[in-house]
N, C-alpha and C positions, 0 to 999 in steps of 0.2 A: 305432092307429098311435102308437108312442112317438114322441115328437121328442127329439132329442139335440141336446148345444148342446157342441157344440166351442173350446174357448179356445185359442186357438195362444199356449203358451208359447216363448219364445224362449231356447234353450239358449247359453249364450256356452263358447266353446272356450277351455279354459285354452291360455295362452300358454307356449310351450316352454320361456322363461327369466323366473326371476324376479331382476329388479336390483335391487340395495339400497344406498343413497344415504344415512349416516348424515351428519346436519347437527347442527354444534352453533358458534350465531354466528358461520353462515358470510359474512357479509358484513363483518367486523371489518377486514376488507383492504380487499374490492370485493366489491360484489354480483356483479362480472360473471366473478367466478371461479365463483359458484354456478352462475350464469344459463348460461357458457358449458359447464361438469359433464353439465346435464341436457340441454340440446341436442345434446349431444356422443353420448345416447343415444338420445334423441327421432328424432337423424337415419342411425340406424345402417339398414344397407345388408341387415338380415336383422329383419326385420318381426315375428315373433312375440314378444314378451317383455311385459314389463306392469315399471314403474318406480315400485319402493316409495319416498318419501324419509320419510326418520323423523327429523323433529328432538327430538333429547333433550334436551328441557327448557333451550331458547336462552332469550336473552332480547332477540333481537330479532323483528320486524317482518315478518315473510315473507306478510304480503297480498297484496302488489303482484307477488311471483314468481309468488303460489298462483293467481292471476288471469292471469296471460299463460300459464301451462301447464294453463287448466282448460278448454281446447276437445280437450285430446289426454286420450280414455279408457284411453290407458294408462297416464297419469302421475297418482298419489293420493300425498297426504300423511298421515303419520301422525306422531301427538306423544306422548309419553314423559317420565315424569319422569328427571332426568339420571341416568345409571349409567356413561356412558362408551362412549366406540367401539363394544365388542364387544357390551356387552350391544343397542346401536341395531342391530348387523347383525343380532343374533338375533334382535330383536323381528320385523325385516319380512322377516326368512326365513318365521319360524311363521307373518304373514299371507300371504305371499305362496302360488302355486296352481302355478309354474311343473315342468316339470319337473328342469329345471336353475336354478344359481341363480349369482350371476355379484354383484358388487361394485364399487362405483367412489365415490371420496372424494370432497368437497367441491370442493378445489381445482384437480384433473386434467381429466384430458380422454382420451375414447377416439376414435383412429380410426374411421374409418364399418364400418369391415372386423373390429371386435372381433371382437363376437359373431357373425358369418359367419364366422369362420376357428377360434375356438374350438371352436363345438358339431360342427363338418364333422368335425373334427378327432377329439373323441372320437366320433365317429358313427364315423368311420372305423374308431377303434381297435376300438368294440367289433363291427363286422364283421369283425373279423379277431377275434373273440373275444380281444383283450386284454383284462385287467381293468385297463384304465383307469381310476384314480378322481379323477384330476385332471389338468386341463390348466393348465400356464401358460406365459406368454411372456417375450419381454425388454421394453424400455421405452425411450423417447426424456427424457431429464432435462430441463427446463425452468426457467426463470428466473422471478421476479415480473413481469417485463414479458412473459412467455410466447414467451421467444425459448431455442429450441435450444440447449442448453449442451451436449448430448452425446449420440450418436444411439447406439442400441443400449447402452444403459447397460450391462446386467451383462457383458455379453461383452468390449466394451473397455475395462472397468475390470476385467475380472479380476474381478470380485466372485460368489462363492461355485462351487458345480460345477454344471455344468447338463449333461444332464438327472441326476436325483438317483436313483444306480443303488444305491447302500450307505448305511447309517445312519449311516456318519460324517458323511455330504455335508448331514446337519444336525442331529445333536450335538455336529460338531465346528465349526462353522464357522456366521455367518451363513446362512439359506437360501437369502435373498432371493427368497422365492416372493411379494410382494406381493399383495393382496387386488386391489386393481384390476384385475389380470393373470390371474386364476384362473377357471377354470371348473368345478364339481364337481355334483354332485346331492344337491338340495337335501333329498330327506329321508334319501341318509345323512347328511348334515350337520347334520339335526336327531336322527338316531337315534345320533349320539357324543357330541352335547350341543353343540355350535355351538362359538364361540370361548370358551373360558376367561374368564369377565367379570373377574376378579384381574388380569386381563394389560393396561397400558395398554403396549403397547410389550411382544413378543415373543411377543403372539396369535397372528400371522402363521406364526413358527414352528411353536408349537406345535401349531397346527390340521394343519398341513403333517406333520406328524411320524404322531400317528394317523391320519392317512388314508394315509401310507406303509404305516405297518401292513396297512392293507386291501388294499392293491393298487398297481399301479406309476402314478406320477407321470409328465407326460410334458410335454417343456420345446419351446414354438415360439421358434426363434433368430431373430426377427424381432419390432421393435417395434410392439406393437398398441396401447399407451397413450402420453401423454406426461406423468409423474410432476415434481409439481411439488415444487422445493426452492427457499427462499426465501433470499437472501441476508444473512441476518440476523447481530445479534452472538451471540455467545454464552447460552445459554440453560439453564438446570439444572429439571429436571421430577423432585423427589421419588418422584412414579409410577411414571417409568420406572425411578427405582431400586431399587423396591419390585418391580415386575414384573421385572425381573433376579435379585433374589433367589430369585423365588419361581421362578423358569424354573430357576437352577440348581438347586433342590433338587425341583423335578418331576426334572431329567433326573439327577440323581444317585440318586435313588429308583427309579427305572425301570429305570436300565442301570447297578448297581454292576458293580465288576470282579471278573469272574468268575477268575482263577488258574488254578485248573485247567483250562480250556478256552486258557487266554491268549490272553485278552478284556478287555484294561485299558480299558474303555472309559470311565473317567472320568480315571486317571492320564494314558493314551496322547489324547483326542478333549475332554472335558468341562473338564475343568480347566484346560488349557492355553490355548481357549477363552476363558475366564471370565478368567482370571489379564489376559490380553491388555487385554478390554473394561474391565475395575475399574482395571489398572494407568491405561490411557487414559483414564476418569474422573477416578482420582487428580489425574494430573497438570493435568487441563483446574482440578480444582477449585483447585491450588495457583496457579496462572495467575494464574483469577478472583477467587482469594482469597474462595472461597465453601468455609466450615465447613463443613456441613453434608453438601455433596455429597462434601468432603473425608473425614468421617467414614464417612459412606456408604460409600464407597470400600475405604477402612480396614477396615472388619469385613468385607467382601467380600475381602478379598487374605487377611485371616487366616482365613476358612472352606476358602480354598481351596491355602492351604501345603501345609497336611501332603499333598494328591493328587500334587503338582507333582514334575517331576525338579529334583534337585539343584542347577541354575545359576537356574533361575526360581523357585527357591520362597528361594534366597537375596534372590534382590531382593525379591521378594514380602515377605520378612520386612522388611525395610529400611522399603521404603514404609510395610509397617502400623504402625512404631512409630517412626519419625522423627517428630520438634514440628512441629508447624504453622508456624512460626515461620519454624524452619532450613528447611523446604522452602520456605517461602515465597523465602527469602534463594538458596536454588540455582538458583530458577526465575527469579531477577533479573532477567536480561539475557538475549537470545538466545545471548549464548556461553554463558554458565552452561547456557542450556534445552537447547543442544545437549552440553554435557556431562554433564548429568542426565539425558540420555536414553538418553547411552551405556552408565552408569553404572545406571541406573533404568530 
């Protein structure tokens, strides 16, 4: 008689969503903007998911968090040398097992009802055989004290077109599909290559853009996150003016204007765009009286002249080659900033 010896291995069930929490000295304000991040998914009201957090190469202390979230098996940390936002979400996408995969920052906070109304949501679509490849929502704006600045943010502020039916609705304009707000599958999102690591500032977009490509995008007009903005002074980030360059010459490479079809889609959607966001750099940097982002600027309005129609690629011209100096002197006074605004 043989005897057999049976191990009961214990199979663990991948979890439907994988969340990715990139951290990078998230405590610089309050720890309890991290602390309150990850509870905010800890306590969500649809049970299946597993929460990556990836600190990129902080240089603070996260013991004491790592230890009040290490009784929950779905909460693990992982750490990274720094590369920046996008490259932290792609790290804990590739670890992560889920079949969807879902985002949320440092400083925000979701509704208990995200993830229960995101995933139903594409479940829904794709029973109705739509090729849904993305879900997202509007947003509640929030303050440093985390008091309600404004309830459904993109809809009552007008901010971009929702839901995103035509490719102008984001080569020509902000998206504002926010990574917090989104819901997609996570290995098409690793089979397009995840966020563009170059991009500190208009990942967002661009992720948002290829995955248009694949299939339709689909917008819930109700807030499921509450997106924090801090009431801060004025602030100039190198990065993101690098990452603006580099977004405009992704999307001028992708969609020149075709003529013959009359498809201006850089003179008519791209440029006019870009012309707006550089001019409004400009003028913040003459403000601040910061060169550099003034320069910045500068070469940004003269890449994008020659596209422009005739009334904006005159001011265009204006801005790029006015002295530091005399703008500084226009921007004097709020009478002067409002007649350089007119004017410029």
């Amino acid at each position: 008689m043989n005897n057999e010896i049976h191990q009961h291995v214990e199979i663990k069930t991948p979890p439907d969503v994988t969340v990715v929490l990139p951290v990078y000295n998230g405590c610089r304000r309050s720890p309890d903007f991290l602390i309150n991040a990850i509870n905010s998914v800890v306590n969500q009201d649809y049970p299946s998911f597993e929460l990556i957090i990836v600190d990129d190469g902080s240089n603070e202390d996260y013991s004491g968090i790592v230890e009040r979230f290490a009784h929950d098996s779905r909460v693990c940390w992982a750490r990274k040398n720094n590369e920046g936002q996008s490259a932290a979400r792609n790290y804990g996408a590739q670890l992560g097992c889920g079949k969807w995969l879902a985002f949320i920052d440092q400083d925000d906070y979701w509704y208990p009802n995200r993830l229960k109304i995101t995933v139903n949501k594409m479940l829904e679509e794709h029973d109705h055989h739509n090729n849904c490849v993305m879900i997202y929502s509007d947003l509640d704006q929030i303050d440093a004290q985390s008091r309600i600045i404004c309830r459904d943010y993109l809809q009552t502020r007008k901010l971009g077109t929702h839901p995103k039916k035509k490719l102008e609705d984001i080569i020509g304009e902000n998206a504002f599909i926010l990574p917090g707000t989104m819901l997609v599958n996570r290995q098409t999102f690793l089979d397009i290559g995840g966020f563009d690591k170059r991009l500190s500032g208009y990942e967002d977009d661009e992720l948002a853009l290829r995955f248009f490509y694949k299939g339709s995008i689909v917008f819930i007009d109700n807030a499921l996150i509450q997106w924090r903005i801090y009431a801060e002074s004025y602030s100039y980030s190198s990065r993101m003016e690098n990452s603006r360059k580099i977004f405009w010459e992704i999307l001028i490479q992708a969609h020149p204007d075709e003529h013959d079809r009359n498809k201006l889609w850089v003179h008519n959607c791209i440029a006019p765009r870009f012309y707006y966001e550089w001019l409004h750099a400009w003028r913040n940097a003459i403000i601040h009286h910061n060169h550099e982002q003034s320069d910045s600027a500068r070469k940004g309005l003269m890449d994008v002249t020659e596209h422009l129609p005739l009334g904006q690629r005159i001011k265009a011209t204006i801005a790029s080659y006015i002295p530091f100096k005399l703008a500084a002197l226009l921007f004097s006074s709020k009478f002067m900033q409002r007649l350089a605004y007119y004017f410029l």
